[in-house]
C-alpha positions as CSV (number, residue, x, y, z in Angstrom):
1,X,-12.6,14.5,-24.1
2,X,-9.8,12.4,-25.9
3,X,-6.5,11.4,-25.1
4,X,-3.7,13.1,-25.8
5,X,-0.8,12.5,-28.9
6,X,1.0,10.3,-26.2
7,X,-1.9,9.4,-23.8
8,X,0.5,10.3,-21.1
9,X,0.9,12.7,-18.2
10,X,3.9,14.1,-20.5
11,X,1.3,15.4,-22.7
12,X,1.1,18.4,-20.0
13,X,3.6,20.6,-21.9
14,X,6.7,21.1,-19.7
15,X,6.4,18.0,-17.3
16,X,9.1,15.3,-17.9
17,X,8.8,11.3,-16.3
18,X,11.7,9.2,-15.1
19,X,12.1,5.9,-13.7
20,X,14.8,3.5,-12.4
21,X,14.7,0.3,-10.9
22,X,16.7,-2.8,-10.0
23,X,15.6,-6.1,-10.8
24,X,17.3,-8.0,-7.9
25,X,15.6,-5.5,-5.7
26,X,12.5,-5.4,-7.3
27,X,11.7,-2.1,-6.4
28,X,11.9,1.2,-7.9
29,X,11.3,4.8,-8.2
30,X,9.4,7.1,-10.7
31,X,9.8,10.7,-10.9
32,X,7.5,13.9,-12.3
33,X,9.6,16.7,-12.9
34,X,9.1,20.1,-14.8
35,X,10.4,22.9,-17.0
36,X,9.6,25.0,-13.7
37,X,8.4,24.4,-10.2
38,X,4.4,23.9,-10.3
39,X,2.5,24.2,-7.8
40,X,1.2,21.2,-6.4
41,X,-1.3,19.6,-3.6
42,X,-2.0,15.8,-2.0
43,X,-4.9,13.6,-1.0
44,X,-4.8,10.5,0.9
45,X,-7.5,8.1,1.9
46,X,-5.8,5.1,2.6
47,X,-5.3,4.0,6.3
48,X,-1.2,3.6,5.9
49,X,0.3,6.4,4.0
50,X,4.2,6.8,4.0
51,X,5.5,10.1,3.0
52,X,8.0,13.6,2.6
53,X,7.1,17.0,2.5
54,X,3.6,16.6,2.2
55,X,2.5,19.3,5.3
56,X,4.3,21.9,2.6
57,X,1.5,20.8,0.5
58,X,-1.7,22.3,2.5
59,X,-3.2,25.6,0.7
60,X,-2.2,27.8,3.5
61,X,1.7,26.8,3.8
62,X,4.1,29.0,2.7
63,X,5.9,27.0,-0.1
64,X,4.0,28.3,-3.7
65,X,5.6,25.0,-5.7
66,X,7.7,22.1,-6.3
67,X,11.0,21.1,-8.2
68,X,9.7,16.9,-8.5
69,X,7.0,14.6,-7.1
70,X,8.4,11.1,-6.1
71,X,6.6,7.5,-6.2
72,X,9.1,4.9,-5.0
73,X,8.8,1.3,-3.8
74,X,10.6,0.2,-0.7
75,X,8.2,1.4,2.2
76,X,10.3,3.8,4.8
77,X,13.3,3.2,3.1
78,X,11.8,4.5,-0.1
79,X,11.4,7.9,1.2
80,X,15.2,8.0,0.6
81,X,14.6,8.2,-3.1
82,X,13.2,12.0,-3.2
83,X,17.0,12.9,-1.5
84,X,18.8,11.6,-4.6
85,X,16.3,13.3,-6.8
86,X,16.8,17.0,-4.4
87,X,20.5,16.0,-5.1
88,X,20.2,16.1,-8.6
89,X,18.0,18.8,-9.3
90,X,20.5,20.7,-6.6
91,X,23.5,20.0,-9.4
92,X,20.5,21.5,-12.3
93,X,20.6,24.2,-10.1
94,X,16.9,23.8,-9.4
95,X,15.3,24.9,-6.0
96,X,14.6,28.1,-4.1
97,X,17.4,30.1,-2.7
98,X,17.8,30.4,1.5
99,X,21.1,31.2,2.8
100,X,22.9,31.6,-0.7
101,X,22.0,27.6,-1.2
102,X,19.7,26.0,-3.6
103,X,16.9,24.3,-1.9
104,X,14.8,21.9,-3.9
105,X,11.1,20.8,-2.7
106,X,10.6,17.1,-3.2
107,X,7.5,15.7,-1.4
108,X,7.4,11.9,-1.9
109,X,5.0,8.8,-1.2
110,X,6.2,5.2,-0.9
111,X,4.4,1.6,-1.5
112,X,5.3,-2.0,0.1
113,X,7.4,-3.5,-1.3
114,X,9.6,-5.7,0.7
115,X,7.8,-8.6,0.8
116,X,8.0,-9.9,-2.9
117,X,10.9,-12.0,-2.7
118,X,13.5,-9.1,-4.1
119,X,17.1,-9.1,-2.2
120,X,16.6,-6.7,0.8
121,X,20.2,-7.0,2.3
122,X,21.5,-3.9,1.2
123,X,24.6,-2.5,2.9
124,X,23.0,0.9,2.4
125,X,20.1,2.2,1.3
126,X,19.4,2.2,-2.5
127,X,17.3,4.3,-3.0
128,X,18.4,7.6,-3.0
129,X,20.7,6.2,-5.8
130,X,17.6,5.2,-7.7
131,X,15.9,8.2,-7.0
132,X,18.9,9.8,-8.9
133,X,18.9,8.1,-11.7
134,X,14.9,8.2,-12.2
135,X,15.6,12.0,-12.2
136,X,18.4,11.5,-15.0
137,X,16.3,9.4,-17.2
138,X,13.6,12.1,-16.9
139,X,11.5,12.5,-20.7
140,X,8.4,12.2,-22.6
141,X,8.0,8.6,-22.8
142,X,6.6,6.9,-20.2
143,X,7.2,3.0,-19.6
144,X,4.1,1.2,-18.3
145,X,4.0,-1.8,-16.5
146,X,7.0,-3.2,-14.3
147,X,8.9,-0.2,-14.4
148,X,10.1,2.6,-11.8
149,X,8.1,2.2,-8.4
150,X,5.7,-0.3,-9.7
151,X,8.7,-2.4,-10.9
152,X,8.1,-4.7,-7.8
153,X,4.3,-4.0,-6.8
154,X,1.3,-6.1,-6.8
155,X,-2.3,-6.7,-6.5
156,X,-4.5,-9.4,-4.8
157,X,-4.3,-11.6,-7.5
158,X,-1.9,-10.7,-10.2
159,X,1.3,-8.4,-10.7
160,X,1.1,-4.1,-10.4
161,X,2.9,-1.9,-12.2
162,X,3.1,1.8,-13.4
163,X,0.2,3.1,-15.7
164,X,-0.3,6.6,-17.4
165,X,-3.0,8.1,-19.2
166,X,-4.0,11.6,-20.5
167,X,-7.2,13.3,-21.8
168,X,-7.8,16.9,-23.7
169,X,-10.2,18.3,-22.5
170,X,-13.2,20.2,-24.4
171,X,-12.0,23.4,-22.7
172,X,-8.3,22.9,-24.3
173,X,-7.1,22.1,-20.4
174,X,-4.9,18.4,-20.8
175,X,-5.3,16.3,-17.6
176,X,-2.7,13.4,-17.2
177,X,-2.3,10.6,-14.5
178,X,0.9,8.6,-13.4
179,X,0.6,5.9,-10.9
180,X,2.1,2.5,-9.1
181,X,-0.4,0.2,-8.6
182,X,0.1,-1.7,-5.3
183,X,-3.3,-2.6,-4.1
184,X,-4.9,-4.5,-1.2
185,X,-7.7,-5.1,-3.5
186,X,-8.1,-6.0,-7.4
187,X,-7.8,-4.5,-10.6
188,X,-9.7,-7.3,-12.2
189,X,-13.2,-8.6,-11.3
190,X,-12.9,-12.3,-9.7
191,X,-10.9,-14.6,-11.6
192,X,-11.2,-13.1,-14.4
193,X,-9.5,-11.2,-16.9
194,X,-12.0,-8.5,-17.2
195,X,-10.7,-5.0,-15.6
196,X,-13.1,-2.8,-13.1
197,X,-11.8,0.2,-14.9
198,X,-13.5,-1.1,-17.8
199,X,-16.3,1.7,-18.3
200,X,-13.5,4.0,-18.3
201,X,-11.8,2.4,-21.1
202,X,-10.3,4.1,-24.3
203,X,-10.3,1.9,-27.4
204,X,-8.6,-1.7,-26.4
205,X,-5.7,0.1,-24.3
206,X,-6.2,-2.8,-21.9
207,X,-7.7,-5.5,-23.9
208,X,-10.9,-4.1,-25.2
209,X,-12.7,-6.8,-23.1
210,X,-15.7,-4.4,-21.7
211,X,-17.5,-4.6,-18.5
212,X,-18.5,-8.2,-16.7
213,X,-20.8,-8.5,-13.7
214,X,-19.1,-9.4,-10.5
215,X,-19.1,-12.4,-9.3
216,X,-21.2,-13.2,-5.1
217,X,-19.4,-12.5,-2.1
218,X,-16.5,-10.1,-1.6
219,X,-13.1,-9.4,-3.9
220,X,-10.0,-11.0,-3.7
221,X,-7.9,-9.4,-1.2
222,X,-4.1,-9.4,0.1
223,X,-5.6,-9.2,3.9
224,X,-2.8,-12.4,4.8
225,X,-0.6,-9.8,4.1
226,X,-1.1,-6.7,6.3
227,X,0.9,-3.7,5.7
228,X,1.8,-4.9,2.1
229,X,0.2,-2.3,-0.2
230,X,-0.6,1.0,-1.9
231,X,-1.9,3.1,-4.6
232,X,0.1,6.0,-4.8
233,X,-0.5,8.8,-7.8
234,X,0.4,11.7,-9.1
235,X,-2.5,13.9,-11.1
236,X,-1.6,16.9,-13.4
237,X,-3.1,19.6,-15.6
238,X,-1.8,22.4,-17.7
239,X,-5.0,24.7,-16.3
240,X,-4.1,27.3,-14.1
241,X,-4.9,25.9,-10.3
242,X,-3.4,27.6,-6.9
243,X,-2.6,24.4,-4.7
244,X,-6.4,24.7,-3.2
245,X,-7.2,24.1,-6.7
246,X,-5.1,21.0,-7.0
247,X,-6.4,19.8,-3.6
248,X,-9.6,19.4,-4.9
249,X,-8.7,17.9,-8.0
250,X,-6.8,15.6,-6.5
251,X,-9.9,14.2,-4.4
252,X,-11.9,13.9,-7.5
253,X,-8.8,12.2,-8.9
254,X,-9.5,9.4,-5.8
255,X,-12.6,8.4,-7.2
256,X,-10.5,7.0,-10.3
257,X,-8.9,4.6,-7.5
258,X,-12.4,3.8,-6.6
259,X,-13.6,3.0,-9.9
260,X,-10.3,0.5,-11.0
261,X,-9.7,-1.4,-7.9
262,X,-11.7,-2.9,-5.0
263,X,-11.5,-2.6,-2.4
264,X,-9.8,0.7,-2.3
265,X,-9.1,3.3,-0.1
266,X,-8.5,0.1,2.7
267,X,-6.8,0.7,6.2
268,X,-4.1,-1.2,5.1
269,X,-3.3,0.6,1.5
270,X,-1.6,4.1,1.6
271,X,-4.2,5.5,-1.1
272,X,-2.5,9.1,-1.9
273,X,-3.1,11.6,-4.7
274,X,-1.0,14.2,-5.5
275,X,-2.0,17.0,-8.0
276,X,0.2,19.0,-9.6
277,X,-0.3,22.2,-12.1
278,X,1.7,24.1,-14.7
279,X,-0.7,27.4,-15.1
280,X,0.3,27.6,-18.9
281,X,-3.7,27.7,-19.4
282,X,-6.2,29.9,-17.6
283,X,-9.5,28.9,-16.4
284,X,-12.5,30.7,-18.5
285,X,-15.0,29.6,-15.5
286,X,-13.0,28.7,-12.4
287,X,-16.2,26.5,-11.3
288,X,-16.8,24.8,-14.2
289,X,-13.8,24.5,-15.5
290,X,-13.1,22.8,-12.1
291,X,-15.8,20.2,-12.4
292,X,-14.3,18.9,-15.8
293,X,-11.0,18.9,-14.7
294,X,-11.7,16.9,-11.3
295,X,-13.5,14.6,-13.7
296,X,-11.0,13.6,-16.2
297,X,-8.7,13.6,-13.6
298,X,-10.8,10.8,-12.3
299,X,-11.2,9.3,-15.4
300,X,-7.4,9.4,-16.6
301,X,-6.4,7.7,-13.2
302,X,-8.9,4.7,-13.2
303,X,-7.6,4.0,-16.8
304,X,-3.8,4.6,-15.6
305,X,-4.6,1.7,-13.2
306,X,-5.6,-0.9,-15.3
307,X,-2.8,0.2,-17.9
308,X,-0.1,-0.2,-15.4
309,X,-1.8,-4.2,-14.9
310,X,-2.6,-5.0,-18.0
311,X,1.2,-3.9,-19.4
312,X,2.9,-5.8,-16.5
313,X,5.8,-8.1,-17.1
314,X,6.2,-11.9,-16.2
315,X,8.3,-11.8,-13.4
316,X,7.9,-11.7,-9.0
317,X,5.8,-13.7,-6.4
318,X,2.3,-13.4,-8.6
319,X,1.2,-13.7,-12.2
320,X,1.1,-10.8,-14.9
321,X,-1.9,-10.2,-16.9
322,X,-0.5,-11.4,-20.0
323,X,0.5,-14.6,-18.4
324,X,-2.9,-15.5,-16.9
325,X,-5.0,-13.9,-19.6
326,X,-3.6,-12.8,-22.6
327,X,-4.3,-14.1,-26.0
């Protein structure tokens, strides 16, 4: 396996990233969109999830795929953003057709937030404005770092952000990862710089520092601050999956959460997967081919993690990376 020409989720031929976010908020939203609707699945294993449209998701409802998947900051509130994106997508003339009107499916997760000193007196809710404009800057570059939902996240001991990773597959199958990193638990292993993800690592994509024992007793944790977390993701593949497939590739994707951050998968983090598949490729061995692609998946998101720390920018209630530990 190697990464792909941009080491992004955008290497998936088709699928398109944007992001918005606004710095006196300090919040934001990110957006996966595609060519076409892809059919798509979710995992959670965090204790507080906040979401839209995820029931839709489940291998026996009716709905075959979806127009956008939506990470946004803002907790409740944020669920607001995946309206402006069905909005847009609405004007693009995207969605299925009930009734003579367009109908776009936009299932959505949100992170906490609203407790990093950003202004929260809105007269109305932004979001749905944010959500419309991550859907405009939709592209192939993705920004890592404090950027679209992880504009305003953070960790137990230093500043979140939004990662992205891809890897090519033996098979010819591309797996990608996006994610916001807004964790009960750490990234990095006690007060150190070194990154938990650090097996995982490709090259020096975040700082080349390799593995480092951990230290006695348990992690740093944001437990004097209940209810202010998540890791939300989305996974994706080019291989041709039905949304059981993606199901289970998204729960080998959570092991990628497992590997970056600890604690993970808390009662208080919203810990949620989605999976999403274009069908461009077919599978030669539907098991096998499953294995592998549960794997990278797995592989791509741990990496994602510590990308979106490591490329965070000064800036909020906590240190960045670069700040505390860059050379």
């Amino acid at each position: 396996m190697r990464p792909g020409a941009r080491d992004a989720i955008t290497d998936i031929a088709g699928l398109r990233v944007g992001q918005a976010h606004d710095a006196a908020l300090r919040s934001g939203v990110t957006v996966l969109t595609g060519d076409a609707p892809f059919a798509a699945s979710v995992d959670v294993m965090g204790g507080a999830p906040g979401t839209r449209e995820t029931d839709l998701l489940a291998p026996d409802r009716l709905v075959p795929g979806v127009d956008a998947l939506v990470l946004s900051g803002g907790s409740a509130f944020g669920l607001d953003a995946a309206s402006g994106v069905a909005d847009g997508l609405r004007d693009m003339g995207r969605g299925f057709i009930a009734a003579g009107q367009r109908v776009p499916i936009v299932p959505a997760a949100i992170l906490f937030d609203l407790g990093n000193g950003g202004d929260k007196g809105w007269p109305a809710n932004p979001y749905a404005a944010l959500g419309r404009a991550a859907l405009a800057a939709a592209g192939p570059e993705v920004a890592e770092g404090s950027h679209g939902a992880g504009h305003g996240a953070t960790t137990a001991t230093l500043r979140g952000g939004t990662g992205t990773a891809s890897l090519r597959l033996d098979s010819g199958h591309v797996v990608g990862a996006l994610v916001a990193v807004n964790a009960v638990g750490s990234a990095t292993i006690g007060a150190g710089p070194h990154f938990w993800a650090a097996p995982w690592e490709i090259g020096a994509e975040f700082g080349g520092l390799g593995p480092a024992m951990p230290p006695p007793g348990p992690p740093p944790t944001k437990l004097a601050a209940p209810g202010e977390a998540t890791t939300i993701a989305i996974i994706a593949t080019d291989a041709a999956l039905d949304k059981a497939g993606c199901r289970r590739m998204a729960v080998a994707a959570q092991d990628g959460i497992a590997r970056a951050l600890a604690p993970a998968h808390t009662p208080l983090d919203g810990d949620l997967v989605f999976a999403a598949a274009t069908g461009a490729r077919p599978l030669a061995d539907p098991v096998t081919d499953a294995l592998w692609l549960g794997h990278a998946a797995s592989v791509c998101l741990a990496r994602a993690i510590a990308r979106a720390v490591f490329h965070a920018a000064p800036g909020g209630p906590l240190p960045c990376w670069q700040e505390r530990f860059g050379r």
